[in-house]
Every structure is written in C-alpha cells, then in structure tokens.
C-alpha positions in Angstrom: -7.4 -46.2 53.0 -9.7 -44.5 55.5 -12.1 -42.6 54.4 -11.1 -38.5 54.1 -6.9 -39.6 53.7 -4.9 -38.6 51.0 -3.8 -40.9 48.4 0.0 -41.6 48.8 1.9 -39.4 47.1 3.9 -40.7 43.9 6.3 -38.6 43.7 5.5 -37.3 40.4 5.6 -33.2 40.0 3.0 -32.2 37.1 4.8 -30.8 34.3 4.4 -29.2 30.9 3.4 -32.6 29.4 0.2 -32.9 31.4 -1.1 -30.0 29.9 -0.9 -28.9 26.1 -0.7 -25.0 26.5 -2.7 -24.7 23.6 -6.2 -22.5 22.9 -8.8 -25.5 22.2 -11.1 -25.1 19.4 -14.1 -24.6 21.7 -12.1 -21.6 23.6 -10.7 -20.5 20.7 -14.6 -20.2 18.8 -15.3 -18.8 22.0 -12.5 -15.9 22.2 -12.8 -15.4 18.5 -16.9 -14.1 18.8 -15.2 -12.1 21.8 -12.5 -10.4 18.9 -14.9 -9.8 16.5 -17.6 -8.2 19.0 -14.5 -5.5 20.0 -13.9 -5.2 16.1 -17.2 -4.3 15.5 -17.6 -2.5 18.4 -14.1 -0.6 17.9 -15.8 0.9 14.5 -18.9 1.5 15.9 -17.1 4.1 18.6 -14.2 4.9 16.1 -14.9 8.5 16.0 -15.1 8.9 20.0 -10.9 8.6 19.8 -8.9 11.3 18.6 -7.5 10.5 15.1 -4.0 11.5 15.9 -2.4 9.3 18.9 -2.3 11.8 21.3 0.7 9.9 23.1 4.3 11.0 23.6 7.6 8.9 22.6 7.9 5.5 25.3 4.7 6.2 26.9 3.3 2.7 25.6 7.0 0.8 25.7 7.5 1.9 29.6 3.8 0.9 30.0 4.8 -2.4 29.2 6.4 -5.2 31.5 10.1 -5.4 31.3 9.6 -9.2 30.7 7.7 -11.7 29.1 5.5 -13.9 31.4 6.9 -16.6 33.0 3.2 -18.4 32.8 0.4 -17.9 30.5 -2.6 -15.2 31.0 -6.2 -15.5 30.7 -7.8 -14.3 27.3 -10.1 -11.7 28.6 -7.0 -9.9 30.5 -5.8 -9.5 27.1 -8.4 -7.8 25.4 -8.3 -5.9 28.5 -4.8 -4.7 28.0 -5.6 -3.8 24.5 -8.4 -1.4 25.3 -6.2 -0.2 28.1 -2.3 0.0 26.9 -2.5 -0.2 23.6 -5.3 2.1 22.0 -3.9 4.9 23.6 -1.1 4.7 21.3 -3.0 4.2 18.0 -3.6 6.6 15.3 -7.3 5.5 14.1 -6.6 5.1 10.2 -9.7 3.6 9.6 -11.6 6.8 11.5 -13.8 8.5 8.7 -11.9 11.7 10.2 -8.7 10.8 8.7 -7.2 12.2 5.8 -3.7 12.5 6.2 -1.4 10.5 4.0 -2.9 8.2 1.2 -5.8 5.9 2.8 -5.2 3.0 3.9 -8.6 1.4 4.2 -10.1 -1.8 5.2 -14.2 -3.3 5.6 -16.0 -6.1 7.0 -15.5 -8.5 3.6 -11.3 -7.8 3.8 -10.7 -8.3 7.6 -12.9 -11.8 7.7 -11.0 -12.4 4.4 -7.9 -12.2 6.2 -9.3 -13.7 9.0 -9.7 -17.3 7.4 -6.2 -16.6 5.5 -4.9 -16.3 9.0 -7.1 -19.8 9.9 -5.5 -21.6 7.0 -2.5 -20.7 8.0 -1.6 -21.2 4.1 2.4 -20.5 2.8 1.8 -20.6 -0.7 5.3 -20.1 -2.0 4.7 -22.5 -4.7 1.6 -23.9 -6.6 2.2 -27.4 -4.9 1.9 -26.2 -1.0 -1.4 -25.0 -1.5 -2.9 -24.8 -5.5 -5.6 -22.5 -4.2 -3.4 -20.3 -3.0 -2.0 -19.7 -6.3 -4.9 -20.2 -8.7 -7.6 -17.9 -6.8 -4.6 -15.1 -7.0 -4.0 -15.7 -10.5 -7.8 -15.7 -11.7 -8.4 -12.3 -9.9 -5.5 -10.8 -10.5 -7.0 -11.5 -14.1 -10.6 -9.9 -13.1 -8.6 -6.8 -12.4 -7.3 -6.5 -15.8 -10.8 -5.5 -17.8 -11.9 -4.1 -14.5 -9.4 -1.3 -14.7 -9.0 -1.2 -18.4 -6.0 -2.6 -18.4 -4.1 -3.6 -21.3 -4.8 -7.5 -22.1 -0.8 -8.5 -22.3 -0.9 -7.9 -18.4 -3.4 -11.5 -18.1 -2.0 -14.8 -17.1 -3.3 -16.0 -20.6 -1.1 -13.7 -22.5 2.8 -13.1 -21.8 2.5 -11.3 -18.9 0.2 -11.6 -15.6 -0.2 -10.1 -12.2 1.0 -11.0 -8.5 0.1 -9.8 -5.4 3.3 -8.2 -3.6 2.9 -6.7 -0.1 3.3 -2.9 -1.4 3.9 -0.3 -4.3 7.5 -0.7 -3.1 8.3 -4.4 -3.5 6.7 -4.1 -6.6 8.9 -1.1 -7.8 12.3 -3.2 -6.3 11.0 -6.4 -8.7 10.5 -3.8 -12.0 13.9 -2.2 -11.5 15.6 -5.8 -10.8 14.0 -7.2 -14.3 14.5 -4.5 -16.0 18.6 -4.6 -14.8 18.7 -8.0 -15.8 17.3 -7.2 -19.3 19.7 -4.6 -19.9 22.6 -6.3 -19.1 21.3 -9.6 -21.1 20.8 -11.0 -17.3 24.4 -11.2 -16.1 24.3 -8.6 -13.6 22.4 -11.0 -11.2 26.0 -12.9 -11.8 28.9 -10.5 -11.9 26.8 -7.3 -10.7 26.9 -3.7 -12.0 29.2 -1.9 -13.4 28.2 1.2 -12.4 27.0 2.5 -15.8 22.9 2.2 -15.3 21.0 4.7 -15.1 17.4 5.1 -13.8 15.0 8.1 -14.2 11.9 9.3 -12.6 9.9 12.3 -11.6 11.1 14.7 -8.6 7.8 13.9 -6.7 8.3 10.3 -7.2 7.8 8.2 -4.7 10.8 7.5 -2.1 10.8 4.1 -3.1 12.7 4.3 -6.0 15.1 5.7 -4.5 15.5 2.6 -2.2 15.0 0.5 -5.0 17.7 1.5 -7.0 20.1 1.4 -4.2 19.1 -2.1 -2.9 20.2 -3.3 -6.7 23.3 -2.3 -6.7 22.2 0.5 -9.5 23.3 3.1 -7.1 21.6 6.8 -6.0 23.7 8.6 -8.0 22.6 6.8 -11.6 19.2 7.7 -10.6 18.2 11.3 -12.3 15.1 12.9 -10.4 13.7 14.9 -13.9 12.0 18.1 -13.4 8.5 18.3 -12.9 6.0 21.0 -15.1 3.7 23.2 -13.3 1.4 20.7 -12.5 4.0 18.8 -10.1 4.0 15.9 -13.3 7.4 15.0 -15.1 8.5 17.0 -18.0 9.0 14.1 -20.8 11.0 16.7 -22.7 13.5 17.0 -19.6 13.4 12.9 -19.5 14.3 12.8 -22.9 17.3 15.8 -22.6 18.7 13.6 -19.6 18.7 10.1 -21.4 20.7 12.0 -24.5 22.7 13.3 -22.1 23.9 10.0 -20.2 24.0 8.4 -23.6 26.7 10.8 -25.1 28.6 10.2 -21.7 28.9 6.9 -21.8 26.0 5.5 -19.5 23.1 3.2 -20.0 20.0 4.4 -19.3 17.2 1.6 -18.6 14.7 2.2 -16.3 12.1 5.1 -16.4 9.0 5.1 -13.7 6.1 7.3 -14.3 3.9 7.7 -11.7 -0.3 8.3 -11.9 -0.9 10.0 -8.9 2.3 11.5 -6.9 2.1 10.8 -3.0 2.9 15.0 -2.9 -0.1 15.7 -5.2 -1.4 13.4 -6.8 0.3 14.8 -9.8 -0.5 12.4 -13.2 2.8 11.9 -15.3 2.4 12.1 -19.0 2.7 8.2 -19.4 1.8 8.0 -23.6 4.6 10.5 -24.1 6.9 9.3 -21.7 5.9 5.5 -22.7 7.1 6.4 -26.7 10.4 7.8 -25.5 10.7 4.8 -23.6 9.8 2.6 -26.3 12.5 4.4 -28.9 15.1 4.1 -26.2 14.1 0.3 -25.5 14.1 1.5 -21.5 12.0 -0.7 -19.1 8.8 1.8 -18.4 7.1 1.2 -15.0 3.8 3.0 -14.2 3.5 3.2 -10.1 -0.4 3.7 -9.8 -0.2 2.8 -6.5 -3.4 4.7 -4.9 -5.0 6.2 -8.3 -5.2 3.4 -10.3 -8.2 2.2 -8.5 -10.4 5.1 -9.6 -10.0 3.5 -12.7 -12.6 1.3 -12.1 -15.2 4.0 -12.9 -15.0 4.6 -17.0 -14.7 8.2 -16.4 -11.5 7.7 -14.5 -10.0 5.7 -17.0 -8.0 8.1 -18.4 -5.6 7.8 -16.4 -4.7 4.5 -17.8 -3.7 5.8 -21.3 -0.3 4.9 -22.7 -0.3 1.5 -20.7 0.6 0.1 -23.9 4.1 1.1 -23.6 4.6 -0.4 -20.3 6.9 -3.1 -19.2 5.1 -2.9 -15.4 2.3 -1.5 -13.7 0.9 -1.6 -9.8 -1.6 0.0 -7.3 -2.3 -1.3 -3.9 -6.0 -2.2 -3.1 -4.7 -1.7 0.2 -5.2 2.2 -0.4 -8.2 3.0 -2.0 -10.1 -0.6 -2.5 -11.5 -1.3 0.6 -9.0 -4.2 1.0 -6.8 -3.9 4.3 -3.2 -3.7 4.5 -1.0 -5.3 2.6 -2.5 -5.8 -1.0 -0.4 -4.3 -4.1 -1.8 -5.7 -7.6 1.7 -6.3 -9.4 1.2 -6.7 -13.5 4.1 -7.3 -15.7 3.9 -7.8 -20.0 6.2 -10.6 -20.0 6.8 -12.8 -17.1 9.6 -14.7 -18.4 11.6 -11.7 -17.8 10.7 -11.7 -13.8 10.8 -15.4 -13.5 14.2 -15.4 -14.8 15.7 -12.5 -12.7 14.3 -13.9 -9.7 14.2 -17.8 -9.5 16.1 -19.6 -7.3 15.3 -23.1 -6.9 17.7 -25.3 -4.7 16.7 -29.0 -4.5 14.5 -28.7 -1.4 11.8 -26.9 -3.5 12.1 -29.1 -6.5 8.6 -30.8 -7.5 6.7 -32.3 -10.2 4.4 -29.7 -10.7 6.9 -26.8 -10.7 9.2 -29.3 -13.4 6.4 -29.7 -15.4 6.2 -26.4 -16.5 2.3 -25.8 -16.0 1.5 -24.2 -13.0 2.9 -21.0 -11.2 5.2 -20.6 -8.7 4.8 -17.1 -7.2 7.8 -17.8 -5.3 9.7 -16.7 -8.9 7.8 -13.1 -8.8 8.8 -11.8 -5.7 11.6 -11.0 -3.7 10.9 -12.9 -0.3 10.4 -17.1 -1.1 7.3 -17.3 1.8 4.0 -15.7 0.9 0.6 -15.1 3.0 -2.5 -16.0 1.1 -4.1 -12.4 0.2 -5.9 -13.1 -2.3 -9.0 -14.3 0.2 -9.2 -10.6 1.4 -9.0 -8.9 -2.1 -11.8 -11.8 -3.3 -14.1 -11.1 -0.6 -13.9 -7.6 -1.4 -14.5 -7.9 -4.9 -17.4 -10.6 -4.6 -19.1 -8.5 -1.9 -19.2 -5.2 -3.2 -19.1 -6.1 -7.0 -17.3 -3.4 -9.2 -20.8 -1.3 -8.7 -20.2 -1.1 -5.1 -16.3 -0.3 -5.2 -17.2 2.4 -8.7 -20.3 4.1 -5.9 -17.9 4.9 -3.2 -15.0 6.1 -5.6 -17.1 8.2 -6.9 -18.7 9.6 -3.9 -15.1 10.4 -2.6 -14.3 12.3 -5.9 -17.1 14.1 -5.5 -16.9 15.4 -1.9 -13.3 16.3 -2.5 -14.0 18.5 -5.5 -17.1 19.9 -3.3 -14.5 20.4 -0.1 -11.7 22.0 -3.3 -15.0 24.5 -4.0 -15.0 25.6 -0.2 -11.5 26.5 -0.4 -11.5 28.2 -3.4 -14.6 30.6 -1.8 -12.7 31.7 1.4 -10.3 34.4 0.6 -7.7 33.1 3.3 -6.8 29.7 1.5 -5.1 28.7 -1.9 -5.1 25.5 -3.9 -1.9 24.5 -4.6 -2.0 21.6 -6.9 -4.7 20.6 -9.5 -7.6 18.2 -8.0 -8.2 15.4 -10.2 -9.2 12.7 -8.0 -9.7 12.7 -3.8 -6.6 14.5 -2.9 -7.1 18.0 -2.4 -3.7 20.4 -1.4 -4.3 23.5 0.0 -2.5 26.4 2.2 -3.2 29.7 3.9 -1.9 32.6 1.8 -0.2 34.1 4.7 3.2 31.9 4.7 4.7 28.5 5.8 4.9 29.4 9.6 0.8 29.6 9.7 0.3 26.8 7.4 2.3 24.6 10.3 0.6 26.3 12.7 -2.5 24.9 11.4 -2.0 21.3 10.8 -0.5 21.1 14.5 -3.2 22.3 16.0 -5.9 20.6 14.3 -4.1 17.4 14.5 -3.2 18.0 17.9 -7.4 18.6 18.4 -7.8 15.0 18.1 -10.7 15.9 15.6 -9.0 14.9 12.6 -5.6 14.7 11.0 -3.9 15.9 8.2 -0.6 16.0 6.6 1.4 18.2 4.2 4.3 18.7 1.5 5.9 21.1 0.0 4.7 22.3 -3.1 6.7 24.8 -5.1 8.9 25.2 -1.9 6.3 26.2 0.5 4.6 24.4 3.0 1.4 22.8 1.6 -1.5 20.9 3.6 -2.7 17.8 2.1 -6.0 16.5 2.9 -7.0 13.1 0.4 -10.7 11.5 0.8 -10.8 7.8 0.4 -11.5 6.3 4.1 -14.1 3.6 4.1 -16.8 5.6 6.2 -16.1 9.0 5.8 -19.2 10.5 4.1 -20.2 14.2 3.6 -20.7 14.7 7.1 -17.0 13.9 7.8 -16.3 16.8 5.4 -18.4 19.5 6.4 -17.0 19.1 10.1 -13.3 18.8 9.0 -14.1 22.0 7.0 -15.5 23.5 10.1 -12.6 22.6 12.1 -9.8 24.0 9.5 -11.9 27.2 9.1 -12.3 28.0 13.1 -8.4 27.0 13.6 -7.4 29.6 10.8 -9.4 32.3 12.5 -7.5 31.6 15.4 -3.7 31.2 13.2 -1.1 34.1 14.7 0.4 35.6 11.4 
C-alpha cells in the first residue's frame, strides 16, 4: 500500500454494536460533580427566581421539540436546557419565600440520600431482592416510634409496625382497605361491597378520603363529612349522632379518620374522644397526621398525639415538615396481620424461602403497588445528620416565627385571624371582604416575591400562609410581612 492511500474498504457500515450508548463511569463521575455543582448552586441563587412560576399554560410544552432525538446529545447541552427551558416553568418550593400549601421540604442529607437510592437502583418489593432495603426501613421506622411519642403497639416488635408509603394518601387508601376487609370478616376483597359501609370524617378532611373510599368500592355517598366546631375540628358529638343514625337504618359504619392538623387550618380533631367512640363502636380509627405529626418530636408538641391508643392507623409524611424530600409518608398500623392479609398477593413468581419461612418482611404485602424505591436512605440520612436535636431546633424556630408573624396580624387593624395558630400555619384575611382578600394573594403571588395560598374558612375567602421551608429564617418573614402590608395599602375595596 503506498504510503498516504486508504485502506480498502470492507464494506462494513459502523453500527449500534460498535458503540454502547451508554454514560461510562468516568463520564458519569464527571457529569454527576457537574449536577451537584447546579444543585448547590440552584440553592445558593434560590431567592433571585420568583417563587410563583411566572409562566402561562404551553409555554414550556411548545418550547419543546415536537420529537424525540433521533441521536443522542451532549451532557452539558442538557444542563443547558434545564437552566434555559425548564426553570422558567418551576415554582421554587424549596425557596425560603414559599409558604403556600403545606411544605414540602428537602436538604443536603435527603437529596444525597436519594441520590445513592437512585445509584443502587434497589426494587425492594420483598425482603429477598434487597434485605437492606427492608431492614434499614423497618429499624427506623421503629426510631420514629419513641421519637414522636408514639404508642409502642405501632413497633415491628409488637403487633403492628410502620412502612414507608409514597404519601398521606396511599396510606389513607391501605387504612380504609383493612379496615373494609375487617368489617366484612375479609370477604369483600372476594365478593366486593354491598353497598352498606359507611365511612366518616371531618368536613375539612383531607380530599383523599374522598378518593379513597371511592377507589374501594365503599362509594362517596357512604362517606358522611361530620360537621366541624368553631375551631374548624370535628364535632365527636355529631360523629357519634351520624353512626346511630346509619346504624338504626341499616348500614355499617367502619371507618372513622381524624385528622391532626387540617390542610384548610391546621385544625386538631378531638382524637381521645373520637378514638372512645370508635372503640365502643369497634370502627377502624385512622389518625392522618400528615404534616403535624412531625412537631411532635419536640415534647411540647406532643400533645397532639394523645388518644393514639385508640388507633387502628396513624401517618405523617417526612416529606412535609422533616427535611426529607418528596415522597416519604411514615405509615404505622397496631396489627399488621390485618394489612398483610387484605393486601397479599403472591403468585408463584414471587414465591421464596425467605418469604415461606415466615421471618422476614415483605413490604410488598403493606402497600398497594408490588414495586418499591428504597426511601428509607433519604429519611436515615436525615435522621443521622441532624439528630432529633437538629430536626426539634428548626420546628421550633418555625413555630415560633409563625406565632411572632400571627402577632403582626393581630396589631394591624386591616387583617383578621381566622383560624387558631397552634403550630406553623397561620390563616389570615383582610376585614374588608372576599374580593380584596383575592386581590391580594394575586398580586403578591403574581410579585414573584413570595407565594401564598388560601381556603375558605367559615365561607369566606381566607389566606393561608404555613412556615416550615428548610431556609426560611426570620428574615423571610419580616419581608413577606412587608410585602402583604404594602399590597393591602394598595387593595381597591
């Protein structure tokens, strides 16, 4: 061949086989420190984006290519395009200027947590794909138990024990499907419902229920929305009037959930009171805890606990107020047996020795979908990182700037409090009527500054604004303050 010809050609296109397609570990150690520098970066410039995405419906979607790529891209172009097409279209929930909803925080120890969950790439459906998986979520699910002051049947080592479900609303669909299968001595997951349970809960209950009792077949008519007292929590004396009520008609009442802490107003239901009537009546009792219950870590706070002794169920999601990034809800039951039974399936491809010998857990049996992530990394990350000292210094610093923002409210002349303040959730309104009220919020949210939400409180249009975001600090509050007081002066009544 002479020297500066081409070899002969063999022929041969290249294709897909000669290259893998795949991120190498070198590239992807590479790209990761590249992730985690916009992460941290992201936080460190969190408050430079306004809070509420200021975008309008389809601007991201027609942003987007029509089509997926034919080839693949370069890394960096995709960071690009998340700085560029995407953050537009983000509301900033972990901004210390939000305070609209229920928080839904995250921190360094939870996202890394998730991170090597992500790594390990772990489906721990039963104990035997991964025992870690199942074990580390059983021990501190247990941690959590005289953590909170929770009642000692709800540990692994008693009847009961606790599971991680994704939210308060899973968890809510498992209660209401044991607690069916109890009442009906567990033949209604064969021959289905008769159309004769009934369900109760408050008015300013969570939506959830709702959805729960319809996906079980219960149906939204047998589920009785009881009255509330003036401080927005169920009147047990109304609870009790109902279940006489459908009892002399022919029902079957068996499912009550009380909540600690409304999503409206953080409204605390009388759970001792409502727990005895439950107990008489031998109704399932659930107790949906779902941001709340983690203020119980601080001993002060643990109040809200009381009459947990009558409960069946109990939940609150990390996820909210626990520094532990979406999804997390803690998910105790008294007697497990009860759960297992109503939901395990096992067809022959998941039969093993470990499950047939009857000593381990299979998580699979406590939840409604069979796969399962492996959260538990995140929510012991948190735990080991901050100790309960840590976690027990922030909660309390967001009590405490919430009852100090509830003082400045009470002082100007303009606003109302509309609900009591027990914990981080203050609900407020301008005296002069509905119209200014959501003439406020829009244009505050609307600022970009911070964002808020509302309710309706005693039919009237009520502002909501609950503490509990992993940064905010008293600075965050004096300026939201600032913000709602110069958009009032400005509020056409």
């Amino acid at each position: 061949m002479k020297a500066g010809s081409q070899p002969p050609s063999t022929g041969k296109v290249p294709s897909a086989a000669d290259k893998s397609f795949h991120m190498s570990p070198d590239e992807f150690r590479r790209h990761g420190h590249e992730v985690v520098d916009w992460i941290a970066d992201y936080y460190s410039r969190i408050e430079s984006f306004p809070v509420f995405s200021q975008v309008k419906p389809g601007d991201i979607r027609e942003s987007l290519p029509a089509n997926a790529p034919a080839q693949g891209e370069e890394f960096p172009d995709l960071l690009k395009d998340v700085e560029k097409l995407i953050l537009p279209g983000v509301t900033h929930w972990q901004s210390p200027n939000f305070f609209a909803f229920f928080p839904s925080n995250a921190s360094g120890p939870a996202i890394l947590g998730d991170l090597l969950s992500s790594g390990l790439g772990v489906q721990g459906m039963l104990w035997a794909t991964s025992p870690a998986c199942t074990e580390l979520e059983t021990r501190v699910l247990d941690w959590l138990v005289p953590a909170l002051g929770l009642p000692e049947k709800f540990l692994s080592t008693q009847n009961g024990g606790g599971v991680i479900q994704d939210t308060a609303s899973s968890a809510t669909l498992c209660a209401v499907l044991a607690a069916r299968e109890r009442a009906t001595n567990f033949s209604s997951n064969n021959e289905g419902c008769r159309g004769k349970l009934v369900a109760y809960t408050s008015a300013q209950a969570h939506s959830s229920i709702e959805k729960a009792v319809k996906i079980a077949g219960i149906g939204r008519d047998n589920l009785r929305l009881i009255e509330v007292d003036e401080r927005f929590a169920i009147d047990s004396d109304a609870l009790a009037l109902a279940i006489r009520k459908d009892q002399e008609s022919g029902l079957a009442p068996f499912f009550v959930c009380a909540t600690v802490g409304t999503t409206s107003s953080n409204a605390i239901d009388p759970v001792p009171e409502i727990g005895r009537i439950c107990r008489e009546q031998n109704l399932w009792l659930h107790v949906d805890a779902a941001m709340s219950g983690t203020a119980a870590l601080c001993p002060e706070f643990r109040y809200l606990h009381n009459g947990l002794e009558f409960a069946d169920s109990y939940c609150f999601n990390p996820h909210k107020w626990m520094f532990t990034n979406f999804d997390c809800d803690c998910f105790y039951v008294a007697d497990r047996k009860a759960l297992i039974q109503t939901l395990s399936v096992l067809p022959e491809y998941l039969r093993n020795k470990a499950t047939e010998s009857g000593a381990v857990i299979d998580y699979r049996d406590w939840q409604i979908p069979l796969g399962r992530r492996f959260r538990s990394l995140k929510l012991w990350f948190v735990l080991r990182y901050y100790g309960v000292e840590g976690l027990q210094f922030h909660i309390r610093e967001h009590v405490r700037l919430a009852q100090q923002f509830a003082g400045w409210i009470r002082g100007d002349e303009r606003f109302e409090i509309a609900a009591p303040v027990p914990l981080n959730l203050v609900c407020f309104r301008l005296k002069s009527g509905d119209q200014a009220n959501q003439q406020l919020m829009d244009t505050l949210n609307h600022s970009g500054d911070l964002y808020l939400t509302h309710t309706k409180l005693d039919s009237k249009f009520t502002l909501r604004l609950c503490i509990g975001q992993t940064n905010t600090t008293e600075r965050h509050v004096e300026k939201a303050w600032k913000h709602i007081q110069e958009a009032a002066s400005k509020v056409k009544t």
